[in-house]
C-alpha positions in Angstrom: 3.7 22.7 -4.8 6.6 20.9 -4.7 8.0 19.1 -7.6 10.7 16.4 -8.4 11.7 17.3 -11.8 8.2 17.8 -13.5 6.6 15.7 -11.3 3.8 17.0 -9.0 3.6 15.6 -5.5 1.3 18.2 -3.7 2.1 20.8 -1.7 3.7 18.5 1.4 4.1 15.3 0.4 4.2 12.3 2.6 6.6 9.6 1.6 6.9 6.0 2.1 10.4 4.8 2.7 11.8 2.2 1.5 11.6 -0.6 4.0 13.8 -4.5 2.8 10.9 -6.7 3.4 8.5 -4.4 4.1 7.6 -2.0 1.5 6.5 -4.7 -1.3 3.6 -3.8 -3.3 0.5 -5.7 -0.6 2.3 -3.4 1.8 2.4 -0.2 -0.9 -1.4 -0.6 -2.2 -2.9 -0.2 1.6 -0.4 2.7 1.9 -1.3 4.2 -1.2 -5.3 3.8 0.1 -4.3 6.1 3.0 -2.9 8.7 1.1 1.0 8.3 1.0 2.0 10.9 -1.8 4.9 9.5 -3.2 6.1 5.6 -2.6 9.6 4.1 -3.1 9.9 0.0 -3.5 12.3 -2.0 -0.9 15.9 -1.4 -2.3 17.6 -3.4 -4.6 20.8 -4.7 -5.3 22.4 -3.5 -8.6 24.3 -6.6 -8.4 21.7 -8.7 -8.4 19.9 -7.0 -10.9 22.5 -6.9 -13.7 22.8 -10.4 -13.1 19.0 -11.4 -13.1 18.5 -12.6 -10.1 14.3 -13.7 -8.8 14.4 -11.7 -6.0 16.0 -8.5 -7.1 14.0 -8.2 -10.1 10.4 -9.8 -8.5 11.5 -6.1 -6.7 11.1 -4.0 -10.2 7.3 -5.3 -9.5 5.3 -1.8 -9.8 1.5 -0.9 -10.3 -0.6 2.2 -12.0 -2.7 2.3 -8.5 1.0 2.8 -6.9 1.9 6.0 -8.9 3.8 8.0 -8.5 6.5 5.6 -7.5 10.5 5.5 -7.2 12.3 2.8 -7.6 15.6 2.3 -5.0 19.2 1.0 -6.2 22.2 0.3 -3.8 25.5 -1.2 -4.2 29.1 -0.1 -4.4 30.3 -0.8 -8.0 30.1 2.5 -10.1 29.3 0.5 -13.7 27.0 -1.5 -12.0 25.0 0.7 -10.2 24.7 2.5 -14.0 23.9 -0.8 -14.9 21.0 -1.3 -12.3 19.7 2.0 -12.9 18.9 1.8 -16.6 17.1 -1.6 -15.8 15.1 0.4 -13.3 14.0 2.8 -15.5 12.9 0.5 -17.9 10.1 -0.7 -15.4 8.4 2.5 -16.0 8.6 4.4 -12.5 9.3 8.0 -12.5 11.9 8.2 -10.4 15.2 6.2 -9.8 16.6 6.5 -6.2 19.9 5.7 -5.1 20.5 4.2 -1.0 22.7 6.0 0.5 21.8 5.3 3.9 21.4 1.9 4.9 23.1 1.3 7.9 23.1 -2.7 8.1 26.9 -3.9 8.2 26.7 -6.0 5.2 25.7 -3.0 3.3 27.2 -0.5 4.8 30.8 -1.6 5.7 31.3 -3.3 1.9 31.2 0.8 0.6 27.3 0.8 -0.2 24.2 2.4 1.4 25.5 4.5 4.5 28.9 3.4 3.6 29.8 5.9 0.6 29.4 8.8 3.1 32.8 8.3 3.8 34.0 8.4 0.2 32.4 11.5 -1.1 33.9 11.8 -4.5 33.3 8.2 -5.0 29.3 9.4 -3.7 29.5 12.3 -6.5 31.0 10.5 -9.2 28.6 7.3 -9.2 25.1 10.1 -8.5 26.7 11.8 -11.9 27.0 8.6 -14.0 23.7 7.5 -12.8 21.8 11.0 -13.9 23.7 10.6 -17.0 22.7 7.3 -18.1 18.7 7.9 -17.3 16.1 10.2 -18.5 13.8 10.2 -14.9 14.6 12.1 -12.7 16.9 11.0 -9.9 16.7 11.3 -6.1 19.0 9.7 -3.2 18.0 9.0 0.3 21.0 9.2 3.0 22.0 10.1 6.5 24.3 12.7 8.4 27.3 10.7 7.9 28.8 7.6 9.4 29.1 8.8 12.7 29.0 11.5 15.2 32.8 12.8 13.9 31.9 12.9 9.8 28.9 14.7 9.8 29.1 16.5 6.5 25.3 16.5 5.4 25.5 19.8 3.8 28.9 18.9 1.9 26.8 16.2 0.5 24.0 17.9 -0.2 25.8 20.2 -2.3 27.9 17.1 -4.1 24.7 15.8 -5.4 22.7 19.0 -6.8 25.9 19.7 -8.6 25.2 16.5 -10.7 21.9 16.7 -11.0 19.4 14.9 -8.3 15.9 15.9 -8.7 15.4 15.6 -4.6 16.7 14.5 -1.4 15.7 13.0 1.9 18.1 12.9 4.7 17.3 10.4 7.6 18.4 12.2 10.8 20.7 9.7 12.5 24.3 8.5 11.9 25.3 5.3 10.5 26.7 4.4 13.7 23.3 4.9 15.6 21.3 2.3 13.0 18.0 3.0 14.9 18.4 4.0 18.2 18.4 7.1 20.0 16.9 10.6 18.8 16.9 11.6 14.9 18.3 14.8 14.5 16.4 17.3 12.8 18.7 20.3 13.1 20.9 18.5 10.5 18.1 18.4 8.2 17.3 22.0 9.0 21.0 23.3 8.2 20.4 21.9 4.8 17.0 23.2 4.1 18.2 26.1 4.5 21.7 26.4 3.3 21.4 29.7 0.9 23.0 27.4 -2.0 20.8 24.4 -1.7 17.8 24.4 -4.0 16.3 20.8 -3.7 13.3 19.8 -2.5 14.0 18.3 1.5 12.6 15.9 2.9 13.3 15.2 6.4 13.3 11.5 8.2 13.4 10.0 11.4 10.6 9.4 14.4 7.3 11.1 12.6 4.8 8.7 14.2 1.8 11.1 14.9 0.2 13.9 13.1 1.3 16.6 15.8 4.6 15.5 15.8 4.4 15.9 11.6 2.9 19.8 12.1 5.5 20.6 14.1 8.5 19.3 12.4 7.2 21.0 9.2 7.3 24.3 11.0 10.3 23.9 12.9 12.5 22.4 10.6 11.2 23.9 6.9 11.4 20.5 4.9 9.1 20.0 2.3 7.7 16.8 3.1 8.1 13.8 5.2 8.9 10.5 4.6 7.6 8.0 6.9 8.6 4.5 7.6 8.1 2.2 11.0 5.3 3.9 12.0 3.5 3.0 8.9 3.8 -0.8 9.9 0.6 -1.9 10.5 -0.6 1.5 10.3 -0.8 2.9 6.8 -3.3 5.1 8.8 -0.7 7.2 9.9 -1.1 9.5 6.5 -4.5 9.7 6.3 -4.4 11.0 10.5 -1.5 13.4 9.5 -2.9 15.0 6.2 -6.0 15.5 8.3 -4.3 17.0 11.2 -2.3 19.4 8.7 -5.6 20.5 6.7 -7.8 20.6 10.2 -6.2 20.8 12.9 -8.2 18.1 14.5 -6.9 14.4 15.2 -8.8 11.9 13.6 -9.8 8.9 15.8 -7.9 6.0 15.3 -9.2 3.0 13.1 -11.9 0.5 14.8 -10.8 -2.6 14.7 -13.8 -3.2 11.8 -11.2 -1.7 9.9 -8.2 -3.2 10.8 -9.5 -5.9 9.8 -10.9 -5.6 6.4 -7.3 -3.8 5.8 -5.8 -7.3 6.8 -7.7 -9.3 4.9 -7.3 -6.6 1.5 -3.4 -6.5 2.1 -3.5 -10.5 2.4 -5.8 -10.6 -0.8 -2.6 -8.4 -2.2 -0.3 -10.4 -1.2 -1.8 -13.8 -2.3 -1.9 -12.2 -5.6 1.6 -10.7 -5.8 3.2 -13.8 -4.3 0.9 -16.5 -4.5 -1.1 -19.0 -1.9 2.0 -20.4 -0.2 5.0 -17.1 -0.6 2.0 -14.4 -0.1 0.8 -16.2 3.0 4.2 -16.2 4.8 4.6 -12.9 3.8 2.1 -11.5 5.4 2.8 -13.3 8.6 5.3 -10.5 9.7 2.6 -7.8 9.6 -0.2 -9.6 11.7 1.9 -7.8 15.3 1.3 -4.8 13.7 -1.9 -4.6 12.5 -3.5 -5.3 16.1 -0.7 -3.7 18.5 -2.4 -2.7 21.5 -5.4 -5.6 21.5 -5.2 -7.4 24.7 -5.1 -11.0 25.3 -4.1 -11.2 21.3 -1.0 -13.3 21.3 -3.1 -16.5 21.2 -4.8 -15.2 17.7 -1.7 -14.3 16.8 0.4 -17.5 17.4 -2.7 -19.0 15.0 -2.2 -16.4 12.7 1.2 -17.4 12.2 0.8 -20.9 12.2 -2.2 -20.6 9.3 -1.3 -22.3 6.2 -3.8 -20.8 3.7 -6.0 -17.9 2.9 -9.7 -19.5 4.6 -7.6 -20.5 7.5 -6.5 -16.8 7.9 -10.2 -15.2 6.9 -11.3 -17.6 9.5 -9.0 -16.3 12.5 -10.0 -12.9 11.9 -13.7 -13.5 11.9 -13.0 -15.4 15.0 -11.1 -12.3 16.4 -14.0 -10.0 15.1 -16.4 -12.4 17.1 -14.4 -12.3 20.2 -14.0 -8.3 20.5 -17.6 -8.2 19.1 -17.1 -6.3 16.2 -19.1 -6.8 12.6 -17.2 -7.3 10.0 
């Protein structure tokens, strides 16, 4: 079994990553349905949670159906990253994770997320502080490095057990390559199995099919996977891959019955999260998603979009029910 701290998460966990805008809790709950094993929120600024702001702290937002559940910090200010995280632990998750790894420029290029991998004692002296100042354990999710010429995933790794972190996940790409080209998985390996290293790994980066999942487990030795674009749209994807681990066999892909009643349930979480007006546009950037691969759908889409209210919504996918004849 692996464990973070004294926490349980099975014997090879399946992660949600943190996604900005799309990991909120609608998107957590259908996730959590289909059997992710461990959930992280979208990340939030320690700077604007020291200072109150809505939207960081509307982020803090977790649920007992979510549980197990981290909660992810970022920023470049030492004290206030302490700061953020003993807010964060007073919402009650059980765990605190720091970003390392975000790759977007404004993030990244001000010393945060990705950033810090190119001030390592900087990286170890902030992890330390924050494992000091909270009692949950703490994890950090990162990549190789900034680029292809300061790969030094294994110096990390070793930076951040020495002060205390509970687990890590590496995402196998550089800074530099945001989201393009191949993750790279031998990185993740050389970690796993550095004779020093004694965390639980979990590797990143391009799992979008069950196979794909078996395979990387056996090749690469991590101890879980943590899963993030190809669960938009599809929190099906952990359900198919547990399956595939404990059978061998692929499980058919949801009908579109399904996808359906999963809209309509992550819309009913959304209204209730955000309310009428905020949950309804939330929603409207999953609606793609949800029916890639449906010809002749942009039309129901476009109306998707456009709808105003929860009846008007209901209504469209009934109508799209109708047209591929499906009961619903």
């Amino acid at each position: 079994m692996v464990k973070i701290g004294n926490l349980d998460i099975g014997e090879f966990p399946l992660l949600l990553a943190p996604m900005e805008d799309v990991s909120d809790p609608p998107f957590r709950a259908v996730c959590k349905e289909n059997g992710a094993d461990l959930m992280y929120t979208e990340f939030i600024s320690s700077e604007g949670l020291i200072r109150d702001a809505r939207k960081s702290v509307q982020k803090l937002d977790i649920y007992d159906y979510e549980r197990p559940i981290g909660i992810q910090i970022f920023g470049d200010k030492i004290n206030s990253m302490r700061q953020a995280a003993a807010i964060a632990e007073a919402a009650q998750p059980e765990i605190v994770d720091i970003n390392y790894g975000c790759p977007v420029k404004k993030v990244a290029c001000r010393g945060a997320g990705a950033g810090i991998l190119l001030d390592l004692p900087k990286m170890q002296q902030m992890t330390k502080e924050i494992v000091d100042r909270v009692d949950l354990p703490v994890t950090v999710k990162t990549r190789l490095g900034w680029d292809d010429h300061t790969i030094q995933i294994v110096e990390v790794a070793k930076r951040l057990q020495d002060v205390g972190v509970q687990a890590l996940t590496i995402h196998g790409r550089t800074r530099k390559q945001m989201y393009k080209g191949e993750a790279n998985w031998d990185h993740i390996a050389e970690v796993k199995n550095h004779p020093d290293i004694h965390l639980p790994i979990f590797g990143n980066g391009d799992i979008d099919a069950p196979a794909k999942a078996l395979e990387y487990r056996h090749k690469y030795g991590v101890d879980g996977i943590m899963i993030g674009r190809a669960a938009i749209g599809y929190p099906w994807i952990f359900r198919e891959i547990k399956h595939y681990l404990k059978t061998g066999e692929l499980l058919a892909p949801p009908a579109l019955e399904e996808r359906i009643a999963v809209v309509k349930k992550h819309l009913e979480f959304s209204l209730s999260w955000k309310g009428p007006r905020q949950g309804i546009f939330e929603m409207r950037r999953h609606y793609t998603s949800y029916f890639r691969g449906l010809p002749h759908f942009k039309p129901f889409r476009t109306s998707l979009v456009e709808a105003n209210d929860a009846a008007e919504v209901s209504g469209i996918l009934d109508s799209i029910a109708l047209k591929y004849q499906v009961v619903v």
